[in-house]
Biopython code that builds the backbone (N, CA, C, O; Angstrom):
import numpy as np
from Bio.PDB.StructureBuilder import StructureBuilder

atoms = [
    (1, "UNK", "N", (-16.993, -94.429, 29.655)),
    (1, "UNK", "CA", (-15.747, -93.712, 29.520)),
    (1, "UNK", "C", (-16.000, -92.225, 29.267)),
    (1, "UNK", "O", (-15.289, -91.370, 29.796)),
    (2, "UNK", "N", (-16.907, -91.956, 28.542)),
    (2, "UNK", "CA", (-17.561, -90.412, 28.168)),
    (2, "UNK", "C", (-17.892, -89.837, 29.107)),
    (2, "UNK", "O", (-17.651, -88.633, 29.193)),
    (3, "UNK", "N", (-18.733, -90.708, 30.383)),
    (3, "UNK", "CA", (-18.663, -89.790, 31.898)),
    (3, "UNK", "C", (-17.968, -89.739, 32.404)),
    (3, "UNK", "O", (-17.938, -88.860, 33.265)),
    (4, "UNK", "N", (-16.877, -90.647, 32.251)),
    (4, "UNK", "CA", (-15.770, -90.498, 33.137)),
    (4, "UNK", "C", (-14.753, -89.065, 32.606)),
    (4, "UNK", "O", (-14.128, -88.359, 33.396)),
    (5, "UNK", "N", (-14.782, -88.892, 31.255)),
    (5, "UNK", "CA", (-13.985, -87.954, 30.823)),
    (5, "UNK", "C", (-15.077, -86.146, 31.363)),
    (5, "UNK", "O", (-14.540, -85.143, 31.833)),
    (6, "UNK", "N", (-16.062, -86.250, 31.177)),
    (6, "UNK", "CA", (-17.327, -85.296, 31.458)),
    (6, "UNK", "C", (-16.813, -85.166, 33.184)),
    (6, "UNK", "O", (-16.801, -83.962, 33.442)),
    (7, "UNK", "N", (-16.571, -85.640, 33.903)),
    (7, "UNK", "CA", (-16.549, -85.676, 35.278)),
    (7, "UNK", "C", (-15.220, -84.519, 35.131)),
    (7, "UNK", "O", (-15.226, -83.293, 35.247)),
    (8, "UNK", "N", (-14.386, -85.244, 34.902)),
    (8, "UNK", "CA", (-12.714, -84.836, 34.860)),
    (8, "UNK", "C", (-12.819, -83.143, 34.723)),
    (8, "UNK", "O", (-12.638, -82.209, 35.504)),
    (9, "UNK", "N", (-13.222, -83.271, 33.257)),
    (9, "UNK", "CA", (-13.430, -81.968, 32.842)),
    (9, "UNK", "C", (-14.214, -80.881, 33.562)),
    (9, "UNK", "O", (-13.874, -79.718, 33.345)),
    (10, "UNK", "N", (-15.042, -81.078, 34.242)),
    (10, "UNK", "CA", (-15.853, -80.079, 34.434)),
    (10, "UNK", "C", (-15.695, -80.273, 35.764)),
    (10, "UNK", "O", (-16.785, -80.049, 36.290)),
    (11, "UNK", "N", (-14.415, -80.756, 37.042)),
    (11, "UNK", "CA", (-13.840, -80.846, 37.689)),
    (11, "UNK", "C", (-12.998, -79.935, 38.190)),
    (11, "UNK", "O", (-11.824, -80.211, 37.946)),
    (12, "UNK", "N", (-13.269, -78.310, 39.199)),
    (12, "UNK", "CA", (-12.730, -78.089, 39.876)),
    (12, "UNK", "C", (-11.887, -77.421, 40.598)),
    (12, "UNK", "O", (-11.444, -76.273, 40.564)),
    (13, "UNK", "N", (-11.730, -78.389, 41.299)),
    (13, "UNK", "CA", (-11.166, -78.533, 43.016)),
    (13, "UNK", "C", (-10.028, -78.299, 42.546)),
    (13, "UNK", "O", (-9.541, -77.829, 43.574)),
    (14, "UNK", "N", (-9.394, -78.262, 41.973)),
    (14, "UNK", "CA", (-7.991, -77.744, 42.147)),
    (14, "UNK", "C", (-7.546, -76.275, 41.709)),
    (14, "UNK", "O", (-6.417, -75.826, 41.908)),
    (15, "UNK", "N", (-8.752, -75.480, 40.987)),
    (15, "UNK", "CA", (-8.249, -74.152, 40.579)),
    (15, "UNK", "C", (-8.246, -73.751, 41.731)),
    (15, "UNK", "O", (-7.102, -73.330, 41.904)),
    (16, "UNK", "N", (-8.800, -73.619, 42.614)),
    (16, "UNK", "CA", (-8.402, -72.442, 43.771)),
    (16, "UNK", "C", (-6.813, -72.470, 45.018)),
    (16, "UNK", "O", (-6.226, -71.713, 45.791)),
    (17, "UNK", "N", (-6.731, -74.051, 44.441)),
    (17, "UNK", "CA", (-5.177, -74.043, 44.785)),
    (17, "UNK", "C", (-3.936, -73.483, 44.083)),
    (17, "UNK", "O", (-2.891, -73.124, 44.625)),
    (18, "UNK", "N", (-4.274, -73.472, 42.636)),
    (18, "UNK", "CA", (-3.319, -73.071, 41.584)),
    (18, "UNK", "C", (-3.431, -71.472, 41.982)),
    (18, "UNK", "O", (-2.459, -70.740, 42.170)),
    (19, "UNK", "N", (-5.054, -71.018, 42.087)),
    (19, "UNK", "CA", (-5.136, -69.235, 41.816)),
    (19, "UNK", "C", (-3.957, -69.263, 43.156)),
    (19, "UNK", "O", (-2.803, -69.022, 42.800)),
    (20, "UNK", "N", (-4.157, -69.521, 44.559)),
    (20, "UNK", "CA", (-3.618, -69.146, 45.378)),
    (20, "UNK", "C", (-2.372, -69.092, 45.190)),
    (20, "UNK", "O", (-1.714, -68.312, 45.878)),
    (21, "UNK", "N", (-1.849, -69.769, 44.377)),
    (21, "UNK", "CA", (-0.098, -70.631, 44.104)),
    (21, "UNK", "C", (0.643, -69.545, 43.828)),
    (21, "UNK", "O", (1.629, -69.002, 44.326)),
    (22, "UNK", "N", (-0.313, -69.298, 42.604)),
    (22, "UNK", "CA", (-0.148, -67.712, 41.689)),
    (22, "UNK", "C", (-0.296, -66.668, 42.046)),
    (22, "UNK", "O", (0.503, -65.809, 41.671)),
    (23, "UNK", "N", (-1.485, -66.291, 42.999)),
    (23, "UNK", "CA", (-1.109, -65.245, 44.279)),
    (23, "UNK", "C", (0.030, -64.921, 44.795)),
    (23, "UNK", "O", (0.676, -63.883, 44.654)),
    (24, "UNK", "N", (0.345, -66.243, 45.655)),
    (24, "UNK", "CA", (1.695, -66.222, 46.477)),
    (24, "UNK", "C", (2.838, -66.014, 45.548)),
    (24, "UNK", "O", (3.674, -65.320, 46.127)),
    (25, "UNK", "N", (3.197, -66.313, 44.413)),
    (25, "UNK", "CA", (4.451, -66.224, 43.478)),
    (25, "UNK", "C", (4.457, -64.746, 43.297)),
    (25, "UNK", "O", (5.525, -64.182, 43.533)),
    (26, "UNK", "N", (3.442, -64.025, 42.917)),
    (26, "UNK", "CA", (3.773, -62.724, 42.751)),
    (26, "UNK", "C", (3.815, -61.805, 43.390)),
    (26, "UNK", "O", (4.285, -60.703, 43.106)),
    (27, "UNK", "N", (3.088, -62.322, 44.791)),
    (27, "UNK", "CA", (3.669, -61.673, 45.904)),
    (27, "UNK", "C", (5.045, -61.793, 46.015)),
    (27, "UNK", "O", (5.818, -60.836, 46.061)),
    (28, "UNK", "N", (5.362, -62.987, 46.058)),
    (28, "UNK", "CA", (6.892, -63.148, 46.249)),
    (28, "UNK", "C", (7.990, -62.418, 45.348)),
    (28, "UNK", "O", (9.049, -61.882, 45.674)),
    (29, "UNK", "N", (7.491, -62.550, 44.336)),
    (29, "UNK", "CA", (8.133, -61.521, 43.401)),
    (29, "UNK", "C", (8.286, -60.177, 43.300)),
    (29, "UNK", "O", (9.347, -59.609, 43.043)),
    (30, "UNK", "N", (7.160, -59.626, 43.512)),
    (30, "UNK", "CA", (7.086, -57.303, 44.370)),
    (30, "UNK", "C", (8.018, -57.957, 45.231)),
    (30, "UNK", "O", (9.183, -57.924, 44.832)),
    (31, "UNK", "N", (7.756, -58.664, 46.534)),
    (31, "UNK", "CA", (9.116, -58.321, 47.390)),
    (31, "UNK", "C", (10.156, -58.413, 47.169)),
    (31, "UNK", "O", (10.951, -57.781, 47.865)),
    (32, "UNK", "N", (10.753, -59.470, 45.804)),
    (32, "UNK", "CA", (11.580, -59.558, 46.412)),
    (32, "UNK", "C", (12.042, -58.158, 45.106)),
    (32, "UNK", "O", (12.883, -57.365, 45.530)),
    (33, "UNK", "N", (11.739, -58.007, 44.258)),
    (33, "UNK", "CA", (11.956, -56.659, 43.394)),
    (33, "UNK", "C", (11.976, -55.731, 44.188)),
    (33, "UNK", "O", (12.937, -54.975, 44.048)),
    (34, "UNK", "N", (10.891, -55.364, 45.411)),
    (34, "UNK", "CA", (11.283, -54.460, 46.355)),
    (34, "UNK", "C", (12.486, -54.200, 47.144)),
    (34, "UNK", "O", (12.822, -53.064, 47.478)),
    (35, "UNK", "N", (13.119, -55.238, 47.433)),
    (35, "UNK", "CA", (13.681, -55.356, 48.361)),
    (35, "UNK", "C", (15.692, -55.524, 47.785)),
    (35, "UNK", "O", (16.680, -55.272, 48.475)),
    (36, "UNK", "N", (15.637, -56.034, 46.304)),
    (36, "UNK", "CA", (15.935, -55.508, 45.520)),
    (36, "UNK", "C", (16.801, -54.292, 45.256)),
    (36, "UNK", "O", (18.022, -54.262, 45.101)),
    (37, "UNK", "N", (15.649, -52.976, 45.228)),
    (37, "UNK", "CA", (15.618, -51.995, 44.557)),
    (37, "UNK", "C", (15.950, -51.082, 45.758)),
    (37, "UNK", "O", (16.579, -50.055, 45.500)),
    (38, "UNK", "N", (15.584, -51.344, 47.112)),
    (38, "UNK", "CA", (15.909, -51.228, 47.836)),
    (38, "UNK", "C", (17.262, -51.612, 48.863)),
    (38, "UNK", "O", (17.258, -51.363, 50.069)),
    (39, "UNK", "N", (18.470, -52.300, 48.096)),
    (39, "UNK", "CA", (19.013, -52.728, 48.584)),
    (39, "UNK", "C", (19.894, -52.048, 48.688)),
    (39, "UNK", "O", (20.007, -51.742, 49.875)),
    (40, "UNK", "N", (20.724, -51.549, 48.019)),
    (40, "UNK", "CA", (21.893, -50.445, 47.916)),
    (40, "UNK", "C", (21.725, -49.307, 48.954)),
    (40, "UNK", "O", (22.552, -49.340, 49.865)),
    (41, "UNK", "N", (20.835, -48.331, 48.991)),
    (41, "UNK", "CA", (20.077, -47.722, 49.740)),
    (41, "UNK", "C", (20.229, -48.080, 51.464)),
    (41, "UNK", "O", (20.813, -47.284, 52.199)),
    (42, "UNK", "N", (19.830, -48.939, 51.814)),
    (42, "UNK", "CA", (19.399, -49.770, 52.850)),
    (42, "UNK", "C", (21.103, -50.006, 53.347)),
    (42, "UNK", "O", (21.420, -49.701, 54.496)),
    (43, "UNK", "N", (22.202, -50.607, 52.314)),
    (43, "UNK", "CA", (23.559, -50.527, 52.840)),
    (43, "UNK", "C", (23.945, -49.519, 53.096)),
    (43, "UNK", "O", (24.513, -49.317, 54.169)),
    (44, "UNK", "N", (23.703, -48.306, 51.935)),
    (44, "UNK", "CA", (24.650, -46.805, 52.605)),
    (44, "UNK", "C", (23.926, -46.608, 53.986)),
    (44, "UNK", "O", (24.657, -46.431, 54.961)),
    (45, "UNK", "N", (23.032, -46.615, 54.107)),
    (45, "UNK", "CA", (22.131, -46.097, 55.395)),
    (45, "UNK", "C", (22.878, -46.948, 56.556)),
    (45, "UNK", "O", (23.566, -46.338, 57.375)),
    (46, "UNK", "N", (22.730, -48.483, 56.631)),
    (46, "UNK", "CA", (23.372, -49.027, 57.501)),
    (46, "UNK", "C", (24.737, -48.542, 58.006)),
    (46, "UNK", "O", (24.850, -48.056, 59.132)),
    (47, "UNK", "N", (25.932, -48.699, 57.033)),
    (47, "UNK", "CA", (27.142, -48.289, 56.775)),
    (47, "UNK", "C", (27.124, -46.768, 57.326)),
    (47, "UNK", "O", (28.111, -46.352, 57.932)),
    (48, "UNK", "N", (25.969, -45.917, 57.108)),
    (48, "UNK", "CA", (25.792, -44.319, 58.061)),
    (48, "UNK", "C", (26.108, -44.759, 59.252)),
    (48, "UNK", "O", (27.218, -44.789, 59.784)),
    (49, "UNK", "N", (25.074, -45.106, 59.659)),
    (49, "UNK", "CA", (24.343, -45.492, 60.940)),
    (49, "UNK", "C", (25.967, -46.305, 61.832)),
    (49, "UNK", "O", (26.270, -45.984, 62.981)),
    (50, "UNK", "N", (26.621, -47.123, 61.175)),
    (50, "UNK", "CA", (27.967, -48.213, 61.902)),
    (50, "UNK", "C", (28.944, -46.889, 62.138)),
    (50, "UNK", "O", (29.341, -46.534, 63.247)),
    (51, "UNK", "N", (29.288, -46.153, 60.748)),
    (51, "UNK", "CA", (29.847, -45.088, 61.111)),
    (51, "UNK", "C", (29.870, -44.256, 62.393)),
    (51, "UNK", "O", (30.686, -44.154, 63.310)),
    (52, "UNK", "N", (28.668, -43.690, 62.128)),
    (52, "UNK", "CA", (28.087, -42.541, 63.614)),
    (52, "UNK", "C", (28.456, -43.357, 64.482)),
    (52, "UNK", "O", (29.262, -42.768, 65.202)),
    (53, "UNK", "N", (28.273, -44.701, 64.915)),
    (53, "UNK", "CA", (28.259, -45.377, 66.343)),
    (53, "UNK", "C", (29.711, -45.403, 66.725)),
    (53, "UNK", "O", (30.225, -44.970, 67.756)),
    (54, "UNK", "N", (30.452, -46.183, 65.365)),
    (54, "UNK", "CA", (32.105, -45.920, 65.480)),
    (54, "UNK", "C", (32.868, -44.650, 66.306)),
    (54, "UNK", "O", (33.592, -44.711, 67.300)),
    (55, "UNK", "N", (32.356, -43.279, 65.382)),
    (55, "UNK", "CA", (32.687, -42.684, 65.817)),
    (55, "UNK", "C", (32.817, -41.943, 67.100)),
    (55, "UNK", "O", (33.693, -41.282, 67.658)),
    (56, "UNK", "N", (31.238, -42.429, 67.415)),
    (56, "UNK", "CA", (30.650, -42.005, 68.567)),
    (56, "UNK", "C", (31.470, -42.511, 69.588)),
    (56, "UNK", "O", (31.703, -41.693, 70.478)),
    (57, "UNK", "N", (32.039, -43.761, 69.736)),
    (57, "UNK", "CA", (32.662, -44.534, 70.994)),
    (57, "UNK", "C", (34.373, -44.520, 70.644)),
    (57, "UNK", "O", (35.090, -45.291, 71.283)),
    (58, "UNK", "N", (34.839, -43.821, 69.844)),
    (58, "UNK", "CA", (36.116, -43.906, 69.690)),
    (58, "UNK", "C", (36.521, -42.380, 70.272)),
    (58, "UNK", "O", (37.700, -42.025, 70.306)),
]
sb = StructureBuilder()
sb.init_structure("model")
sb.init_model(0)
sb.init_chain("A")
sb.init_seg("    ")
for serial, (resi, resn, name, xyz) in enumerate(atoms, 1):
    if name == "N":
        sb.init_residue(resn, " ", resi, " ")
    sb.init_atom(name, np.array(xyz, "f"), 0.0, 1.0, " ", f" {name:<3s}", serial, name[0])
structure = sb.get_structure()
């Protein structure tokens, strides 16, 4: 039972799935804080941009 617990423990194969997990989450997180922070911004600009075209064809 003592090797079996010795095995377990000193077992692994699964941190490099977790590091990656945790990679990807905080990637996910800058974007989406980026994108975010960037959002308001990104509408007036659009809302420019619909304007000019509006105007442009009326």
């Amino acid at each position: 039972m003592v090797d079996v617990t010795q095995r377990f423990l000193a077992d692994e194969s699964g941190a490099t799935a977790i590091e990656y997990g945790l990679i990807a989450a905080l990637v996910s997180v800058a974007a989406i804080l980026a994108l975010l922070s960037l959002g308001d911004s990104l509408a007036t600009l659009f809302n420019t941009v619909a304007g000019a075209v509006l105007n442009s064809v009326t």
